[in-house]
N, C-alpha and C positions, 0 to 999 in steps of 0.2 A: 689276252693281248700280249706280243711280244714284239721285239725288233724297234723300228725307227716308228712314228707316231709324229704329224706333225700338231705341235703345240698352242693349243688356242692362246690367242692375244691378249687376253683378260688374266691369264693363268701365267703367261711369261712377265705380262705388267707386274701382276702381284710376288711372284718372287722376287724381282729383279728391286721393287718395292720394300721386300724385308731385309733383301741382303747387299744388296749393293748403295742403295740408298744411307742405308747408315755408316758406311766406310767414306762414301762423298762427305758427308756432314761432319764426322772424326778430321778426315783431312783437311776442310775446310779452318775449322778449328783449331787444326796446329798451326794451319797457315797465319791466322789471328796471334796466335799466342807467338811465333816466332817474330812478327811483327811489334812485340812488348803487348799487346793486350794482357790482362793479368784475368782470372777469374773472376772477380766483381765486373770488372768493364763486358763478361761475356755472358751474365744472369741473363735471363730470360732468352738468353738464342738456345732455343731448343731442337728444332728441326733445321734443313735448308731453308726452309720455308722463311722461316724467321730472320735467318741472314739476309734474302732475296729482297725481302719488304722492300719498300722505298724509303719509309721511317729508321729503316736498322742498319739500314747497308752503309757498311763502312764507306768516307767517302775519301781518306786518300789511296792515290794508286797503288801506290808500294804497297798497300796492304791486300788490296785485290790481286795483284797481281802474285803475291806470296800465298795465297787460295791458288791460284790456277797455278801455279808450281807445283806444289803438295798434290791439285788434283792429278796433274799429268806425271805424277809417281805411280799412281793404282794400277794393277795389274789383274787382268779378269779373263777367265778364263772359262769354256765349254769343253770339258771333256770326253763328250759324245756331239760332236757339233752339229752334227747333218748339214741341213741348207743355210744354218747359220740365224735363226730367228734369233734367237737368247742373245747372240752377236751385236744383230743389230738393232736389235732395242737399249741393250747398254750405253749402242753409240750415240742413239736418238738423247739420253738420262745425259751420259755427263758431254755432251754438246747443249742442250738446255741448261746446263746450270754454267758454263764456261760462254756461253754466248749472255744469260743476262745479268756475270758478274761485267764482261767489259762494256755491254750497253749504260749501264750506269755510270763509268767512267766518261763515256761519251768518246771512247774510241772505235774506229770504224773495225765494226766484221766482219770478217772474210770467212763465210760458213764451208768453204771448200776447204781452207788452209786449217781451219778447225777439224773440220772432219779429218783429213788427213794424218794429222798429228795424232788423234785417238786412234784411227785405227791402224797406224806403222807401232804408236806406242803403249797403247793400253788394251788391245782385244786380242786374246789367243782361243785359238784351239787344233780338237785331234779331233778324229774322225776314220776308224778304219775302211771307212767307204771311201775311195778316190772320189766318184764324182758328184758326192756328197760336199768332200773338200772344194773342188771347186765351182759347185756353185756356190756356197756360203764366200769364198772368194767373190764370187761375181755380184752377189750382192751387195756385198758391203763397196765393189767398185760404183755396180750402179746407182746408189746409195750418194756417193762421191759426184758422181758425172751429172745429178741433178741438182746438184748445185753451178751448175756451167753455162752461163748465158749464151755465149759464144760459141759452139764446139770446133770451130777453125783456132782456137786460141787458148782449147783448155791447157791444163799445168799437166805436168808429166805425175801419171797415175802411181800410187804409192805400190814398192814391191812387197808383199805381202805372204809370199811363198812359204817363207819363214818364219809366218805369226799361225797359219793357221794350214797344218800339216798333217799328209795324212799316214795314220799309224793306232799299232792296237794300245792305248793307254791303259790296259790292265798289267799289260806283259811288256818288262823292260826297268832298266836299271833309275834309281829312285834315290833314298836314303840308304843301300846295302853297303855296305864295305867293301870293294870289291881289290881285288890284286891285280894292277893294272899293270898290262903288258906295255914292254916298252914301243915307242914308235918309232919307225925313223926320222929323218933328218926330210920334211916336205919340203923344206926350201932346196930341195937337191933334183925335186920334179921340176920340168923346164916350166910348164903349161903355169904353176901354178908361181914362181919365180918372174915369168913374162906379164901375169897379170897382176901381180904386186908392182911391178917395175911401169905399169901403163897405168900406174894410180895414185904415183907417187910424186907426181908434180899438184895434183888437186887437193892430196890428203897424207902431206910427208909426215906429219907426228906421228896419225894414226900405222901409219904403214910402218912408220921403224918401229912402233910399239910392236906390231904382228911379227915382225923379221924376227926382233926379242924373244918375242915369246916360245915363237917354233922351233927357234932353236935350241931351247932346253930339252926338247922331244919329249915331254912331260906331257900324258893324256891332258893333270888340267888346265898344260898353258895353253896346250893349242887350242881346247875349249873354248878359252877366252878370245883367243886370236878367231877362232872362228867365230864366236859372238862379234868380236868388232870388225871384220867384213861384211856379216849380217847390216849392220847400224848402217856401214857405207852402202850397202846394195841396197837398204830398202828407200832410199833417195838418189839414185841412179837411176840413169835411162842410156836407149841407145845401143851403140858397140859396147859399149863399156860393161852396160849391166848384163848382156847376154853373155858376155866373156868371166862375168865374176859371177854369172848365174851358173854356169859351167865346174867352173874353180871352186865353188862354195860346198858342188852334188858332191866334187870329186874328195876334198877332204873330210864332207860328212860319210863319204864310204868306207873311205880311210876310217874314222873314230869309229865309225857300225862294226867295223870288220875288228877291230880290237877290243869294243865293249860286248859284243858279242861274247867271243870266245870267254871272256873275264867272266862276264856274266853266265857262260855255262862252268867254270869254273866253281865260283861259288855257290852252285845249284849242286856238283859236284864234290862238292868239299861241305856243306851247310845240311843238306835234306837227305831224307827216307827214300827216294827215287831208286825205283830198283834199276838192277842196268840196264833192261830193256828197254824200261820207260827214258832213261835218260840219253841213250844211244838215240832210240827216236825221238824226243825232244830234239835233242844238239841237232839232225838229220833235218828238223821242219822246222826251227827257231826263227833261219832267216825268212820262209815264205811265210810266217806267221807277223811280221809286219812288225815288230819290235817297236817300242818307243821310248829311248831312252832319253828322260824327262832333263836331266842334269848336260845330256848334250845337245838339244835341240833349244829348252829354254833356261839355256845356264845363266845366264845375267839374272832371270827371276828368283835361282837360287841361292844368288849372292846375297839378294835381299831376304834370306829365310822363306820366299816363298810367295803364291799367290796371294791378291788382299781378296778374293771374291770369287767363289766357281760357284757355276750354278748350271740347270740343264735339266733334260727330261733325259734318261738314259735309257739304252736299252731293256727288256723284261725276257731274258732267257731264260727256260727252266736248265740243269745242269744236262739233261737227256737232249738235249738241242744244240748247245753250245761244243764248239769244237774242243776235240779230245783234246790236244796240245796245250790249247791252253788252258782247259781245265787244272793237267796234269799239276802247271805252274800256279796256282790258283790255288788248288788242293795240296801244294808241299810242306810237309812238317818236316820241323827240325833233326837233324842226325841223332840218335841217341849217345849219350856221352859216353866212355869205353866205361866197361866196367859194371854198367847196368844192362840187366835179362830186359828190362820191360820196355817195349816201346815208347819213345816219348811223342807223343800226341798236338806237342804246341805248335802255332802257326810258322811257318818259315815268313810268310808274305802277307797272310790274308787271316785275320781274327776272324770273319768272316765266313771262312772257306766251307762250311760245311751247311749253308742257308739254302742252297739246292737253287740259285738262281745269280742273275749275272746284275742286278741293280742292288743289293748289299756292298757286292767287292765294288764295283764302280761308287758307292756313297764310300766306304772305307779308302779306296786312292783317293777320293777328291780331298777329304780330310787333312789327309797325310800332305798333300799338297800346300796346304791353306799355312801361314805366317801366323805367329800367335795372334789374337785375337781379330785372322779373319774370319770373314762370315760364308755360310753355304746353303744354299739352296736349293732343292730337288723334287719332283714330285715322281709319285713312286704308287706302288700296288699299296693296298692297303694291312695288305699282310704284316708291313715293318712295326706296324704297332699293334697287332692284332692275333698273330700267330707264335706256338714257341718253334719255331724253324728258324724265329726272325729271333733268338734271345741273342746270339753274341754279336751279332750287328748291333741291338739297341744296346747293348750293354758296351759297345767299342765306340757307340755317340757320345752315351752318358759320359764314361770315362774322359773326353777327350773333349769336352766342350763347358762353357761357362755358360751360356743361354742355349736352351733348347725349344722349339714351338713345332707342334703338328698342328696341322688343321685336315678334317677326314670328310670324306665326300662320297655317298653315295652315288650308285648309276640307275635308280629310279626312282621319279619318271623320270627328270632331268640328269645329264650324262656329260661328264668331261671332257671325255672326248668322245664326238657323236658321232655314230654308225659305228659303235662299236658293243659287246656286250662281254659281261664281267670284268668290267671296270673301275671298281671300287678305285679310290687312289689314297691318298695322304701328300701334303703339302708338307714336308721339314725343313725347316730352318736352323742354323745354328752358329754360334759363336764358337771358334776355336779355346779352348782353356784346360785348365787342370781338370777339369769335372768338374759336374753337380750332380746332388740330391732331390733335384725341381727339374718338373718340367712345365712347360704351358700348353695344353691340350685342348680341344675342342670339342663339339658335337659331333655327332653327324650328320652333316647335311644334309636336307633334301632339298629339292623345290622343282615347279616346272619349267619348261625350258622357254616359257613366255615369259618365267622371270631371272632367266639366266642376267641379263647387265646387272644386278643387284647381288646377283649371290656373293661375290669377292667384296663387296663393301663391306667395313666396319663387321669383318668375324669378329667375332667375340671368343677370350680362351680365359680355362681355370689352372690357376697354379695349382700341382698338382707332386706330392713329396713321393717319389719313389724308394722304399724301403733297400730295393734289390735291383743297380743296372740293368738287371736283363728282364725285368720284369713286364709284362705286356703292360702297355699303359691304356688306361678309358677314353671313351668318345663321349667325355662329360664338358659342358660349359660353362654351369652356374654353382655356385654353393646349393644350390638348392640338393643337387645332385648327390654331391659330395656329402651332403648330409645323410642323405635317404642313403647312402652306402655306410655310413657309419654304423645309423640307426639297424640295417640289416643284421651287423655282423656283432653288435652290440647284443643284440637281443638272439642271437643264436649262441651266441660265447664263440665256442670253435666246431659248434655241430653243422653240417651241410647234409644235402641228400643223399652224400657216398656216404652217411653214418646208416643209411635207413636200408640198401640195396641187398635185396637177399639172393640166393641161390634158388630157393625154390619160393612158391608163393604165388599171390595175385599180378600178373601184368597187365600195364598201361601201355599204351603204345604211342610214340612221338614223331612228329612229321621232321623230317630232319632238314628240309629245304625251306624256309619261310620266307617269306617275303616283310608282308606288314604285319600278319599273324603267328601265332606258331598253337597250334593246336595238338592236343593230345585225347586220346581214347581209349575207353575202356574196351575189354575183348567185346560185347554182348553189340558196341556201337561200332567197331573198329571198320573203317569200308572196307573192301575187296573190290578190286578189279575182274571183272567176270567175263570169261571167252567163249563166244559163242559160234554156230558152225558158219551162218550167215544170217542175211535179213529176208522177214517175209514181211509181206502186205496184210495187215486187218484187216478181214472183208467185212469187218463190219463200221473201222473208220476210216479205212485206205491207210493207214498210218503203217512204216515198214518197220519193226520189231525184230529184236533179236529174236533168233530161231537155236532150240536145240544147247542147253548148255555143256562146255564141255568141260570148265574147271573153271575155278574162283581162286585167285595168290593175294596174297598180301604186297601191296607194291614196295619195290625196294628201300623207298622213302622211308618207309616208318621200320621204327627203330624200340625193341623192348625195353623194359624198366620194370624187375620185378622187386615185389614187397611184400609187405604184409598188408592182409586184408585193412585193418584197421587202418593204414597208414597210408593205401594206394590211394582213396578220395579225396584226402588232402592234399598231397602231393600231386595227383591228379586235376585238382583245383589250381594247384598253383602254378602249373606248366600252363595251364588256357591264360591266366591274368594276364594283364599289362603292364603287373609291376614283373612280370619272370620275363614278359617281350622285351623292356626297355630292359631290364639287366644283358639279354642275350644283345642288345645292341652295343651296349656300352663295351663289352669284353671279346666281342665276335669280330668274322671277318664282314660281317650282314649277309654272309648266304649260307655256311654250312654251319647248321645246330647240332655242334660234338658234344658227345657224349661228358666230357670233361667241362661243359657250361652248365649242364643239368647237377652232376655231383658238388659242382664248385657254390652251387646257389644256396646261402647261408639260413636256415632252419632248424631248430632243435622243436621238433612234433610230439615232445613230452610237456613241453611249457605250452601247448594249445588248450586251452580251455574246453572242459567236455562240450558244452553248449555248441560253441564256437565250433567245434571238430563237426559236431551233428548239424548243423546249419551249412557247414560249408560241405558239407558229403553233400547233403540234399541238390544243394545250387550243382555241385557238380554231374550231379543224376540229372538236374533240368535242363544244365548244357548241350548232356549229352543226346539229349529227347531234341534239343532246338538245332543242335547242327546237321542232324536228322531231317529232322522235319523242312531244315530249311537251304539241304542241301540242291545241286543242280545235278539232275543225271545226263549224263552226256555220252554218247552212243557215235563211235568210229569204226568204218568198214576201212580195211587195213589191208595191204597189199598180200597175195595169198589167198583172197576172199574171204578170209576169216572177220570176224567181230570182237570190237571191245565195249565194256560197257561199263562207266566209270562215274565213280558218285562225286560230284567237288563239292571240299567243304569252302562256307563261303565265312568265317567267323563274325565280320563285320553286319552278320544279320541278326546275330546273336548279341549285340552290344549291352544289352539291358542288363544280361544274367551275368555277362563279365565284368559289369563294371557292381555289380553286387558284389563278388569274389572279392574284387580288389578296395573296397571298402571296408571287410574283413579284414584283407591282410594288413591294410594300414591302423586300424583298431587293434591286430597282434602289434603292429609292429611301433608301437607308436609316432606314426607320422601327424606333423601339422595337418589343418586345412591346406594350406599350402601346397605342402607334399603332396598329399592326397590328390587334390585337383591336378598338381601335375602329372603324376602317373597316368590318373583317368582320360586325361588330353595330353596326352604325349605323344605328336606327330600325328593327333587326330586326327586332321584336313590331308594328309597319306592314306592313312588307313582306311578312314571311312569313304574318301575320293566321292565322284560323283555318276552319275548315270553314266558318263562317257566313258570311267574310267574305271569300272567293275571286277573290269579283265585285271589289272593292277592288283584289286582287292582279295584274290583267288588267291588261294591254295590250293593247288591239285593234289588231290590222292596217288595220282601215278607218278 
């Protein structure tokens, strides 16, 4: 899955639920407290919710009214915005909390004049897709215009141009230092002199303020100057605004054309760029759609920054994403004179080297955010699941004070449907110094008759990361968190890489699992067998392969060699359900690497002889029952040729697995508890039903 995706409802609700919902409530709260409420007088307001009551809501105005103050401070933003969903559901959040503080006052609402105000002053975004940008414009108008009884009468529509613009937000000047070239003198242009001077009977403080500021010729006065044009244009209509819609392109061309240059200056002066790369850099810079955040949304910088970005961002692999701005993307720092060794650290991006384009898009949003705002994304599930993703999670960790994932498988039920390998994760996060904690979840499943419920009431375990970049689990409960203890306790520091020989007996492991993940010994190992075509039994009519012409091992399965003694245990404990739910907890849920097998904690000298001979056995019966209770399945194949392919089906097998794992839990000492949850761990998945079989498969090919 890559590129734009649009984002189900339930999925924008619940971010928009973790992360902007608690910045509404924070403000609300100052607004309280500016008003003299002291912290006793604000015990038990714990949510919005609690404010909104009827019983709790404050009832003089001045103090409502100092809430919707503070609210209409927030600033929110989509830094991949497309058609604007994420937009405008914000706008739908604090238009509900802002409509039923002043129904309570008992003054009248005007849901037009409300929406307006949100979205001139609290919705931003980018979008390097132009007509991405403007349809997410056109919604948030249309959004607007149904609130209009009248349409001979509506109010003049909010300009907007400004709040939600299209440009590439990875690439483009930010927090860098730049050496800002000087500007001329813009009041010396007629165009843009003539349309200060026809605006200056409506808006004479603002205007002398702007006259001030250009004239220092200073990139950041005219910044501001061009911020406070912005404020007058986006409540203008008419000649006026077409003529300062004009004047506003022309001085942002102006500031491009000189933060540009700046900014390939210090790409010039800062990184490793060899000349080549930087000759064509500076050559495609400007058709690469620059977005330079400090000149487009500089008033939001004055404030230190966004209070809330959120979004579903693009999912680029680096081999798709365009070269240029890779290049910027990928730049490391100049090495200091005097040193042979290349220096390796980020110029831009901690990130840079995760081989996809929704890391660096989480890593800007960040950098974006005001201290202790909040963010919100939903993303591949790799960011907590793979080490491609370690300097990404290690650049949240560092850099936030609350962190939450929540993980979601794509079967049977699917995130986003009609689509396939769609694993996701939900992260949320509090801007801070870092933590050592994170809150993490399961893995979901469910079917998609019970998709309205799956976002309700997730459930997540605090969870102490030893090491930032460390992959974190798809665990929920203590229960969990224990049965990882008890594992690693009872192995000391031994795993399956202590036991892996050079020569020796091999098992072999299916590397694609689904609900199962099975392993075999050579004697049961299946083979896919090629045959020349099909003939007719004349004696059952039935058509049959014919002629065999070679039998492979399908690519799937994967060696593991040992020692004799050590392969049936081992071999035992890759078929369990306590080795499946480990491969969930630390996996992407579709490829079983080789590094989940050595990583799984066992010292096979502390096995009890008994115990060792008991569980070989079960593992000889496995292998006789996945046999026995395999499905042969037989494909004529383009060519004329034939395939003839054994599937294991594990879930036929349940009996003699859930013996293994009654073992392990007697090694390992788990509760009853424990015990029974491993044994039913996402049973109603695994075992599915008549209809749902196909699910329960593991193919040998």
């Amino acid at each position: 899955m890559q590129g734009a995706y649009y984002t189900p409802d339930d999925v924008v609700e619940f971010i928009i639920e973790r992360a902007l919902t608690p910045i509404i409530f924070r403000r609300m709260v100052e607004g309280l407290k500016q008003s003299g409420w002291s912290d006793t007088d604000l015990k038990g307001y714990d949510s919005i919710e609690d404010i909104l009551s009827p019983e709790n809501m404050p009832k003089n105005p001045k103090h409502i009214h100092r809430m919707i103050d503070s609210i209409d401070a927030i600033k929110v933003l989509d830094p991949a915005c497309g058609s604007g969903h994420f937009l405008t559901a914000m706008l739908s959040l604090i238009l509900r909390v802002k409509e039923s503080l002043l129904t309570t006052i008992g003054e009248n609402v005007d849901r037009y004049k409300l929406k307006r105000d949100i979205i001139s002053h609290n919705l931003f975004g980018v979008d390097i897709d132009l007509n991405a940008v403007e349809i997410a414009r056109l919604r948030l108008w249309l959004s607007l215009i149904e609130e209009v009884a009248d349409a001979e009468h509506i109010e003049t529509l909010p300009n907007i141009d400004f709040n939600i613009i299209a440009g590439n937000a990875l690439v483009g000047w930010l927090h860098e230092s730049l050496q800002k070239h000087p500007l001329t003198n813009l009041l010396d242009y007629s165009y843009i002199k003539e349309t200060l001077d026809s605006l200056e009977a409506s808006y004479k403080e603002s205007i002398d303020y702007v006259r001030s500021l250009m004239k220092k010729m200073r990139i950041e006065d005219t910044i501001k100057a061009y911020e406070a044009l912005v404020e007058i244009y986006s409540s203008e209509s008419g000649e006026h605004a077409v003529r300062l819609r004009e004047t506003l392109d022309n001085i942002r061309k102006r500031l491009y054309e000189v933060i540009n240059s700046s900014y390939l200056d210090f790409l010039h002066e800062n990184s490793n760029l060899s000349k080549n790369d930087f000759n064509e850099l500076a050559k495609n810079l400007a058709s690469r759609v620059p977005f330079h955040w400090k000149v487009d949304f500089g008033n939001v910088f004055l404030n230190e920054g966004f209070d809330v970005v959120v979004g579903n961002p693009p999912y680029i692999e680096d081999r798709n994403y365009d070269i240029s701005d890779l290049k910027v993307v990928q730049c490391t720092k100049k090495a200091n004179k005097g040193r042979k060794k290349k220096v390796k650290e980020s110029l831009f991006y901690d990130s840079k080297d995760c081989g996809n384009t929704h890391p660096y898009f989480i890593e800007r949003s960040v950098k974006l955010l005001r201290k202790k705002g909040r963010f919100g994304f939903i993303v591949p599930i790799a960011l907590v699941s793979t080490y491609r993703m370690n300097s990404i999670r290690a650049f949240i960790h560092n850099s936030s004070s609350e962190v939450e994932y929540f993980n979601f498988d794509d079967r049977p039920g699917k995130i986003f449907s009609g689509t396939e390998h769609c694993r996701q994760t939900i992260v949320v996060t509090e801007k801070g110094a870092g933590t050592d904690y994170v809150m993490t979840s399961k893995y979901h499943r469910w079917y998609t008759r019970d998709r309205s419920k799956l976002l309700k009431n997730l459930k997540t375990h605090k969870w102490k990361i030893p090491n930032p970049e460390n992959i974190i689990p798809k665990i929920g409960t203590k229960t969990e968190e224990d049965i990882l203890k008890k594992l690693r306790q009872k192995s000391g520091v031994k795993s399956i890489q202590n036991y892996l020989k050079d020569s020796g007996t091999r098992i072999w492991y299916h590397n694609a699992p689904q609900y199962w993940i099975h392993a075999h010994t050579e004697d049961y190992l299946p083979k896919v067998e090629y045959y020349s075509k099909l003939e007719e039994n004349k004696m059952t009519g039935e058509k049959v392969p014919y002629d065999l012409k070679e039998s492979k091992i399908s690519s799937h399965y994967k060696p593991l060699t040992l020692k004799v003694e050590d392969s049936s245990i081992v071999n035992a404990l890759l078929n369990s359900s306590l080795f499946y739910w480990w491969f969930v907890v630390w996996s992407d849920g579709r490829d079983l690497l080789a590094n989940h097998i050595m990583s799984f904690p066992v010292n096979l000298k502390t096995f009890p002889e008994s115990m060792k001979d008991r569980l070989s056995k079960l593992a000889e019966d496995l292998m006789r029952s996945y046999d026995t209770n395999s499905n042969i399945k037989i494909n004529e194949r383009m060519g004329g040729y034939v395939i003839k392919i054994k599937e294991i089906i594990p879930s036929r097998s349940k009996d003699i697995i859930d013996q293994i794992d009654d073992m392990l839990a007697e090694y390992y000492g788990f509760t009853e508890r424990e015990k029974e949850f491993i044994r039913k761990f996402d049973i109603g998945f695994r075992m599915g039903s008549k209809n749902s079989e196909e699910e329960n498969r593991s193919l040998s090919t």
